[in-house]
mmCIF file as Biopython writes it, N, C-alpha, C and O atoms, coordinates in Angstrom:
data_model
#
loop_
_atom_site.group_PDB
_atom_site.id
_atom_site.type_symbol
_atom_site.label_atom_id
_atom_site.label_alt_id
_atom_site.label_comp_id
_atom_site.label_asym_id
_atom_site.label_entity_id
_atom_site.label_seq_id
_atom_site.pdbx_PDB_ins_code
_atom_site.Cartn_x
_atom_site.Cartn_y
_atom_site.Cartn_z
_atom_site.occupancy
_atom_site.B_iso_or_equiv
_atom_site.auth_seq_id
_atom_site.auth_asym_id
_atom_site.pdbx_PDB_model_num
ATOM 1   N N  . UNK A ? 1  ? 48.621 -7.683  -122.682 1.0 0.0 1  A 1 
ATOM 2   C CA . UNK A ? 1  ? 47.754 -8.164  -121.634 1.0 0.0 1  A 1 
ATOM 3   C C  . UNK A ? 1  ? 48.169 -7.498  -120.312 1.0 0.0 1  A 1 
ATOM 4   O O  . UNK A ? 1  ? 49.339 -7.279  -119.995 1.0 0.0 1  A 1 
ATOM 5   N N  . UNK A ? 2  ? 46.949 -7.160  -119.481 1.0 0.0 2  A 1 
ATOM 6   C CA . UNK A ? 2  ? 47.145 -6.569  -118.397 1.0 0.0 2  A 1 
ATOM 7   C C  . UNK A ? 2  ? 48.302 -7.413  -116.838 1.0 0.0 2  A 1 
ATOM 8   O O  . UNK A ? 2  ? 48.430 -8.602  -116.548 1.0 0.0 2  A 1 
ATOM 9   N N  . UNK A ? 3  ? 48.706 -6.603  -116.411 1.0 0.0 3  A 1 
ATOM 10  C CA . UNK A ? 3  ? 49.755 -7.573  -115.252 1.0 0.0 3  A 1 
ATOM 11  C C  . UNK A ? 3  ? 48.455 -7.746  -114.051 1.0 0.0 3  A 1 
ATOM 12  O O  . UNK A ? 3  ? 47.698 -6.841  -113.701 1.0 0.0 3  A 1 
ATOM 13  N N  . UNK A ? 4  ? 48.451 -9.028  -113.603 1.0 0.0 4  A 1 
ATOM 14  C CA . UNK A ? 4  ? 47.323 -9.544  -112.346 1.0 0.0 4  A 1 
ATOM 15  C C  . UNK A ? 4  ? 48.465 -9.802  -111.347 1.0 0.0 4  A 1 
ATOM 16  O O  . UNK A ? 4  ? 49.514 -10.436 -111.462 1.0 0.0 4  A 1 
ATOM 17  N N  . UNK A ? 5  ? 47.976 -9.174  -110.427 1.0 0.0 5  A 1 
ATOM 18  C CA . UNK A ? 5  ? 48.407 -8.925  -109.281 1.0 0.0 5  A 1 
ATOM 19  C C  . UNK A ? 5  ? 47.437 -9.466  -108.018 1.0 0.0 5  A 1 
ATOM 20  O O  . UNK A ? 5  ? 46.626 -8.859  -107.318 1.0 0.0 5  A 1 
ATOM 21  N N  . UNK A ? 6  ? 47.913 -11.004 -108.030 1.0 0.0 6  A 1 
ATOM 22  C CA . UNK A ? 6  ? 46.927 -11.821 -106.919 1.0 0.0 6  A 1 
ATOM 23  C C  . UNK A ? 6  ? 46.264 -10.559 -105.556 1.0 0.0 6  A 1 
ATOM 24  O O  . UNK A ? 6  ? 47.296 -10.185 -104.999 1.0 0.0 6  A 1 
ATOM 25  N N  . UNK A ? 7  ? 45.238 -9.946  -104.982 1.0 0.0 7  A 1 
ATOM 26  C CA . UNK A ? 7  ? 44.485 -9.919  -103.993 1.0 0.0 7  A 1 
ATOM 27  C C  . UNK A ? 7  ? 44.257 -8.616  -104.115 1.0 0.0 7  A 1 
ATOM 28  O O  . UNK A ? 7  ? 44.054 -7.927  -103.115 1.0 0.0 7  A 1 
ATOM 29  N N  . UNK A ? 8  ? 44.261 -7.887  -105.882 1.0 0.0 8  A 1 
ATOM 30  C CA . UNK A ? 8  ? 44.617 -6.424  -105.169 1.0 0.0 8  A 1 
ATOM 31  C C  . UNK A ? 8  ? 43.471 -6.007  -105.739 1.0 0.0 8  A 1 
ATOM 32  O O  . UNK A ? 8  ? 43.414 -4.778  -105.769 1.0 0.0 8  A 1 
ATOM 33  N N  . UNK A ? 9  ? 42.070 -6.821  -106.434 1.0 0.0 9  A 1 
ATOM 34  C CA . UNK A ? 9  ? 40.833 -6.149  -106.709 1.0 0.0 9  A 1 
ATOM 35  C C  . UNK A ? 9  ? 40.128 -6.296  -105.378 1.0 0.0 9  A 1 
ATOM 36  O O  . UNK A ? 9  ? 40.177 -7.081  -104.432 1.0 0.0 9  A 1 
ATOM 37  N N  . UNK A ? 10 ? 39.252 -4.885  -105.805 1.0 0.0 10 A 1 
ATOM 38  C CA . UNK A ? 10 ? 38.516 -4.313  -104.764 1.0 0.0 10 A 1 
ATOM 39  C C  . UNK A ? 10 ? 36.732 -5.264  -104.735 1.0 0.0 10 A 1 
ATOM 40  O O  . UNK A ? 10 ? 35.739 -5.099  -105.443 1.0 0.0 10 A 1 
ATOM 41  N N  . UNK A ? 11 ? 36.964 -6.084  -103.754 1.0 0.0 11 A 1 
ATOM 42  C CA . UNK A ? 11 ? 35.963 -7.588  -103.852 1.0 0.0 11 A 1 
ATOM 43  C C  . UNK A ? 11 ? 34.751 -7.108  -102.775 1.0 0.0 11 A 1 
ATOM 44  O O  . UNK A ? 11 ? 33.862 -7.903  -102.470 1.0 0.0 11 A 1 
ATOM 45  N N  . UNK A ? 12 ? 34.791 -5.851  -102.273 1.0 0.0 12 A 1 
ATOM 46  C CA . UNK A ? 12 ? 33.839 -5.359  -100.953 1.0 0.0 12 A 1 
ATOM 47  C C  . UNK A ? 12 ? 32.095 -5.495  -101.820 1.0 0.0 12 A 1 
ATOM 48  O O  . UNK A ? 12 ? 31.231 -5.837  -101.013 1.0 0.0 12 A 1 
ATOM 49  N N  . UNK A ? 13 ? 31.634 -5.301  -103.080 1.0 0.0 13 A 1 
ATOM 50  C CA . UNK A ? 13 ? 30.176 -5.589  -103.699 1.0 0.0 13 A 1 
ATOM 51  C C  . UNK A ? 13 ? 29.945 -6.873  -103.878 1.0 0.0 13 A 1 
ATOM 52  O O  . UNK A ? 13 ? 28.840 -7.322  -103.573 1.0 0.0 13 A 1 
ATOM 53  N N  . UNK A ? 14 ? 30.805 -7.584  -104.330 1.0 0.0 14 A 1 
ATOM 54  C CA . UNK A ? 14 ? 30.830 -9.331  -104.229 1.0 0.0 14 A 1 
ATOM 55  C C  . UNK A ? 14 ? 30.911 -9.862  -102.511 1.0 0.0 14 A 1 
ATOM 56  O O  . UNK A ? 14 ? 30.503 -10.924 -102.041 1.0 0.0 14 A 1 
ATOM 57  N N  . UNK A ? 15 ? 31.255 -9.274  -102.153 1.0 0.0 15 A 1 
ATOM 58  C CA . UNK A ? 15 ? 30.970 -9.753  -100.664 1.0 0.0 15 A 1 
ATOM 59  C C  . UNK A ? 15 ? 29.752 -9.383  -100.241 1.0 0.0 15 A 1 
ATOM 60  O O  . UNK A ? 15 ? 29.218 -9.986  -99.311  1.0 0.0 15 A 1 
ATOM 61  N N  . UNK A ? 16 ? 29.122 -8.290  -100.897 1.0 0.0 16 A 1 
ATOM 62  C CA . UNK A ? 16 ? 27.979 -7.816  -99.969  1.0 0.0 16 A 1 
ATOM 63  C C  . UNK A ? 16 ? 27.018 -8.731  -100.584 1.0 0.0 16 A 1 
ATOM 64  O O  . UNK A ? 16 ? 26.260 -9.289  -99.790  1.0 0.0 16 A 1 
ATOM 65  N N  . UNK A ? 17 ? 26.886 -9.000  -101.793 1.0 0.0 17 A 1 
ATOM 66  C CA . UNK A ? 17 ? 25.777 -9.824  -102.812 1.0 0.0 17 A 1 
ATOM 67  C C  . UNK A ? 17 ? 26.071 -10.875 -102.186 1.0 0.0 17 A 1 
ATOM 68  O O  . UNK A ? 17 ? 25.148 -11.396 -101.561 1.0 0.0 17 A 1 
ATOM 69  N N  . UNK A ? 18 ? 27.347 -11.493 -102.144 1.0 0.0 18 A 1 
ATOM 70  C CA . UNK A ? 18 ? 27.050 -13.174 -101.522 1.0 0.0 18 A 1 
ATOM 71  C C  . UNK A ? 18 ? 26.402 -13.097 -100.163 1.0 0.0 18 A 1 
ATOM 72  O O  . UNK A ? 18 ? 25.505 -13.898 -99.898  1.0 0.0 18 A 1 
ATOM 73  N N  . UNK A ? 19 ? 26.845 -12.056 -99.144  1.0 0.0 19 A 1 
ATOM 74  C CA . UNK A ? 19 ? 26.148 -12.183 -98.133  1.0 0.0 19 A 1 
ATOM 75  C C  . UNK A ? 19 ? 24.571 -12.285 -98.379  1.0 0.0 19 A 1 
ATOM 76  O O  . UNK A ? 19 ? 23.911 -13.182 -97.854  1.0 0.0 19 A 1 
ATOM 77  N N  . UNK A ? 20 ? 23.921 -11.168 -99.333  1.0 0.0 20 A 1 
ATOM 78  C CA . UNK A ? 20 ? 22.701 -11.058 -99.237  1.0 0.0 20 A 1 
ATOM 79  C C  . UNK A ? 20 ? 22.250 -12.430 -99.728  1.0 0.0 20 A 1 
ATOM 80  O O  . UNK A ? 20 ? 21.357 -13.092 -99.198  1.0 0.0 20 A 1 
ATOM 81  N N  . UNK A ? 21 ? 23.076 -12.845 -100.972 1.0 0.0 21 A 1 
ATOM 82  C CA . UNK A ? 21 ? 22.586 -14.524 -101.421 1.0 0.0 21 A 1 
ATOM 83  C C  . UNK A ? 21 ? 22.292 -15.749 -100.091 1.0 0.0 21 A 1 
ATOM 84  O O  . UNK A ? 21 ? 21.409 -16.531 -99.738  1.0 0.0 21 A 1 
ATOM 85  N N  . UNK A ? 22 ? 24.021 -15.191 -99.560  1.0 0.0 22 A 1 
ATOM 86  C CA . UNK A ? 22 ? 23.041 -16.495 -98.537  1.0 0.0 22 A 1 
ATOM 87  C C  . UNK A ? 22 ? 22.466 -16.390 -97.297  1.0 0.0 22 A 1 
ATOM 88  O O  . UNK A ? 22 ? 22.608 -17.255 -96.432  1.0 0.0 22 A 1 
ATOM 89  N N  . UNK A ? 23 ? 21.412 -14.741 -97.060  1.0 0.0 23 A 1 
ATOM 90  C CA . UNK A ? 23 ? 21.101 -14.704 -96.343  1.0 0.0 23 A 1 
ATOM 91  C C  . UNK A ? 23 ? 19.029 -15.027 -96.908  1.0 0.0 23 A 1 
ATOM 92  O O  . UNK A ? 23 ? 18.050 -15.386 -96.255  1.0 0.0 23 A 1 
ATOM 93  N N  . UNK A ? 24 ? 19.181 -14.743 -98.026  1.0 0.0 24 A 1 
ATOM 94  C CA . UNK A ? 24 ? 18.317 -14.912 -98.528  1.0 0.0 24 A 1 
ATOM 95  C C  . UNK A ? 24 ? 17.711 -16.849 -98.615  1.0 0.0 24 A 1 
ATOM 96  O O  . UNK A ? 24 ? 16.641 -17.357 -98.281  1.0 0.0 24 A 1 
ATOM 97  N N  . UNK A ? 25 ? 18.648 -17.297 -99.057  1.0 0.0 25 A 1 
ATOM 98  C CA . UNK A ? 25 ? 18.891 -18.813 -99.257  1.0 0.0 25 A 1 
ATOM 99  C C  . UNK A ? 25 ? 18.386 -19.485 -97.618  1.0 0.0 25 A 1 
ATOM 100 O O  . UNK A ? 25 ? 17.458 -20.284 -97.492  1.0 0.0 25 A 1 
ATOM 101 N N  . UNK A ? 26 ? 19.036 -19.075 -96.732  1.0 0.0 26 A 1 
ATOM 102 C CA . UNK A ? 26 ? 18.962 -19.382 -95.619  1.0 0.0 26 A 1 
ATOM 103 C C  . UNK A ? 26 ? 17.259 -19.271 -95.039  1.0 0.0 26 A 1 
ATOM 104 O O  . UNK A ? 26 ? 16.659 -20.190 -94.483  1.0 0.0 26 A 1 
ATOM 105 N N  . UNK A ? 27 ? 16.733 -17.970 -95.323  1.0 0.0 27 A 1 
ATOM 106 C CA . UNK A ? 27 ? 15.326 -17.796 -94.573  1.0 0.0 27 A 1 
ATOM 107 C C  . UNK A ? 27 ? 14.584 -18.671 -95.722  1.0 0.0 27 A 1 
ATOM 108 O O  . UNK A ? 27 ? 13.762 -19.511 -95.357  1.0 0.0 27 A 1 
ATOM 109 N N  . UNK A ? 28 ? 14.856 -18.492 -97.104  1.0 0.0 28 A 1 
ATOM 110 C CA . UNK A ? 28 ? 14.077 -19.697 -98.085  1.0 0.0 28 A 1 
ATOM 111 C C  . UNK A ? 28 ? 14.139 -20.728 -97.216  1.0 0.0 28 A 1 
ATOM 112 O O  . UNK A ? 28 ? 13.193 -20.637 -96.433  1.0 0.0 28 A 1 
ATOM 113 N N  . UNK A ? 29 ? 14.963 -21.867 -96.945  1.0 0.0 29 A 1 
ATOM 114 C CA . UNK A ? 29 ? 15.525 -22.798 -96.588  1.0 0.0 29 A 1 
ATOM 115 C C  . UNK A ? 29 ? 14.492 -23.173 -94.981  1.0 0.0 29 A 1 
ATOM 116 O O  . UNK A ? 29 ? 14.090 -24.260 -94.568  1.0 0.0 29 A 1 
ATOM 117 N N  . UNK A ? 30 ? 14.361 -22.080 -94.523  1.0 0.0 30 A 1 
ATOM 118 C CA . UNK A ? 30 ? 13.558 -21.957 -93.387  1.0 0.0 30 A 1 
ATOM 119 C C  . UNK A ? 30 ? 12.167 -21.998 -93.294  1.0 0.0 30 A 1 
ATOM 120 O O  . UNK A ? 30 ? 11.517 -22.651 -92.478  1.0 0.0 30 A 1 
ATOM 121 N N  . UNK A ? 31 ? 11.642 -21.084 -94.389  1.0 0.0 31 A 1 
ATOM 122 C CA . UNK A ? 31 ? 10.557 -21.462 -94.758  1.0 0.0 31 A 1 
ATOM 123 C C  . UNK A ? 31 ? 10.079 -22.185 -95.023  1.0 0.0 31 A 1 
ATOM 124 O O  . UNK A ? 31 ? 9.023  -22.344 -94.411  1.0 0.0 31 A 1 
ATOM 125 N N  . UNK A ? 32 ? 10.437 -23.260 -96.167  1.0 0.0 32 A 1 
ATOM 126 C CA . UNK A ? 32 ? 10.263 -24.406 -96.764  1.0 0.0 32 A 1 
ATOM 127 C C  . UNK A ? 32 ? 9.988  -25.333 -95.823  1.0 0.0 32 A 1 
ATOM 128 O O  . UNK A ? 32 ? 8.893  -25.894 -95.779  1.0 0.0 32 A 1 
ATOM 129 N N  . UNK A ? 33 ? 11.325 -25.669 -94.667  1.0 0.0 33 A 1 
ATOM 130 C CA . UNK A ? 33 ? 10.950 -26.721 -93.626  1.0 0.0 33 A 1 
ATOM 131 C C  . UNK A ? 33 ? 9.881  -26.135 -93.272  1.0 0.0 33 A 1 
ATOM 132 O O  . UNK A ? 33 ? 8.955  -26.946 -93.289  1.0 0.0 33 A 1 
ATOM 133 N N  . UNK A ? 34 ? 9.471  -24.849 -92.876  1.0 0.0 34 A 1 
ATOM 134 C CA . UNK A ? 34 ? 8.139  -24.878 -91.956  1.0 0.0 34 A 1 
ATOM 135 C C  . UNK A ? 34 ? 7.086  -25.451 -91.975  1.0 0.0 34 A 1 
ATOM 136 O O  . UNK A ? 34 ? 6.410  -26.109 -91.185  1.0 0.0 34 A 1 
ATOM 137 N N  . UNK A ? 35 ? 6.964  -24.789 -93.993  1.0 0.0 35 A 1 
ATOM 138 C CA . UNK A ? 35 ? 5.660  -25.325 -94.554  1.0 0.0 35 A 1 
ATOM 139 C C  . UNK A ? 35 ? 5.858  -26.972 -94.433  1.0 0.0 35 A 1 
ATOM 140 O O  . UNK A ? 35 ? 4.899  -27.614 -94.007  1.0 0.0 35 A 1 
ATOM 141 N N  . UNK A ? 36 ? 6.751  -27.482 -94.700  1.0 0.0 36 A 1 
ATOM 142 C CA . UNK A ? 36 ? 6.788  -29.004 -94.638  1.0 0.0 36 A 1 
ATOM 143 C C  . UNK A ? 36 ? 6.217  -29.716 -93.382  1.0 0.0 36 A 1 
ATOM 144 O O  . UNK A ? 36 ? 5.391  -30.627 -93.321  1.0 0.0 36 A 1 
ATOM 145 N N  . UNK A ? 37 ? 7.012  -28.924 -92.199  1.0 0.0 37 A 1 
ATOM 146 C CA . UNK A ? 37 ? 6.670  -29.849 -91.052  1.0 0.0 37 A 1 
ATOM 147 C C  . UNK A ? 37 ? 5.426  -29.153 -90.873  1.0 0.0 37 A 1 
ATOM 148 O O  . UNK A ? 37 ? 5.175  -29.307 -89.678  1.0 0.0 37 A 1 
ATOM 149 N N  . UNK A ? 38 ? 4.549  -28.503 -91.371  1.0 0.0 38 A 1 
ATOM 150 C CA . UNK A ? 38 ? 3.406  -27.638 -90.925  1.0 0.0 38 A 1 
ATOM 151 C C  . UNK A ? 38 ? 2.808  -28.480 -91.512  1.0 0.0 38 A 1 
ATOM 152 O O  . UNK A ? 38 ? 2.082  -28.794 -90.569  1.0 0.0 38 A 1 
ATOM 153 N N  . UNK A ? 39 ? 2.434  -29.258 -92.466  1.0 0.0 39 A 1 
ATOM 154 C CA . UNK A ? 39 ? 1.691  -29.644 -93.809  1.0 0.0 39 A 1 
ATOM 155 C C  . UNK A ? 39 ? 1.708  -30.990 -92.588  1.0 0.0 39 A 1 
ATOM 156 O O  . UNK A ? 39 ? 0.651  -31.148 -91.976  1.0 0.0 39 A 1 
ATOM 157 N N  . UNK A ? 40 ? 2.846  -31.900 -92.261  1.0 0.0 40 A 1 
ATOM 158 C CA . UNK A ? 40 ? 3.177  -32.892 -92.157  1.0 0.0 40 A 1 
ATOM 159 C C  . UNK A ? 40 ? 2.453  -33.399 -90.729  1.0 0.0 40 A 1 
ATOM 160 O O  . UNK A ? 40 ? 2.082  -34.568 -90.616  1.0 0.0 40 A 1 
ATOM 161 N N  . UNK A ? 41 ? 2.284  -32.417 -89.648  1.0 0.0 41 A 1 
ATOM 162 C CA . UNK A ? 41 ? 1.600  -31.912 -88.937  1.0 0.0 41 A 1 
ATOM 163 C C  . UNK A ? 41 ? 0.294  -31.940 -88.895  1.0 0.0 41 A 1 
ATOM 164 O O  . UNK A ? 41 ? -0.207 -32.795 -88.163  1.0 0.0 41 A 1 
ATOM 165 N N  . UNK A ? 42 ? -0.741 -30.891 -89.771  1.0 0.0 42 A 1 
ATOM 166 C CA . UNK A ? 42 ? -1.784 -31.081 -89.425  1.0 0.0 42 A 1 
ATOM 167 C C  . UNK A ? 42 ? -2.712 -31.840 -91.198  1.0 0.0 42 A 1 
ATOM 168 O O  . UNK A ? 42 ? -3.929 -31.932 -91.358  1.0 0.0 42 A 1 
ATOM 169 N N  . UNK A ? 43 ? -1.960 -32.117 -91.898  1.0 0.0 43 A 1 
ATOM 170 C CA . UNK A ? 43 ? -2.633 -32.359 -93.038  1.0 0.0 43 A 1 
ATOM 171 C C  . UNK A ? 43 ? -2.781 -34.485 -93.065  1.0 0.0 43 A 1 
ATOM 172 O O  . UNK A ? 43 ? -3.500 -35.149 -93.812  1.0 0.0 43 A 1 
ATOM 173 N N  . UNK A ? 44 ? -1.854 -34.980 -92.015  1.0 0.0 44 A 1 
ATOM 174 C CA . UNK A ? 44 ? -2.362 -36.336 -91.585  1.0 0.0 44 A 1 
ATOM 175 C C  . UNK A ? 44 ? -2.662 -36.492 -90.309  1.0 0.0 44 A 1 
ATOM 176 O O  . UNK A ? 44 ? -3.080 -37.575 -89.901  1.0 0.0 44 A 1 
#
């Protein structure tokens, strides 16, 4: 079995994907309220 050596993989594509995850998540998240308070707004 290989020796693991706590911090020494190269994590720079997993950082970029989570960023894009929660940048993505975030404008979803934004949207959603819009349509909500938009709906909530003029649909009563």
């Amino acid at each position: 079995m290989a020796d693991h050596k706590h911090g020494d993989m190269d994590i720079k594509a997993n950082e970029k994907t989570f960023d894009g995850f929660m940048k993505w998540t975030t404008w979803s998240v934004i949207v959603i309220l819009v349509i909500i308070v938009g709906m909530a707004i003029f649909i009563t």
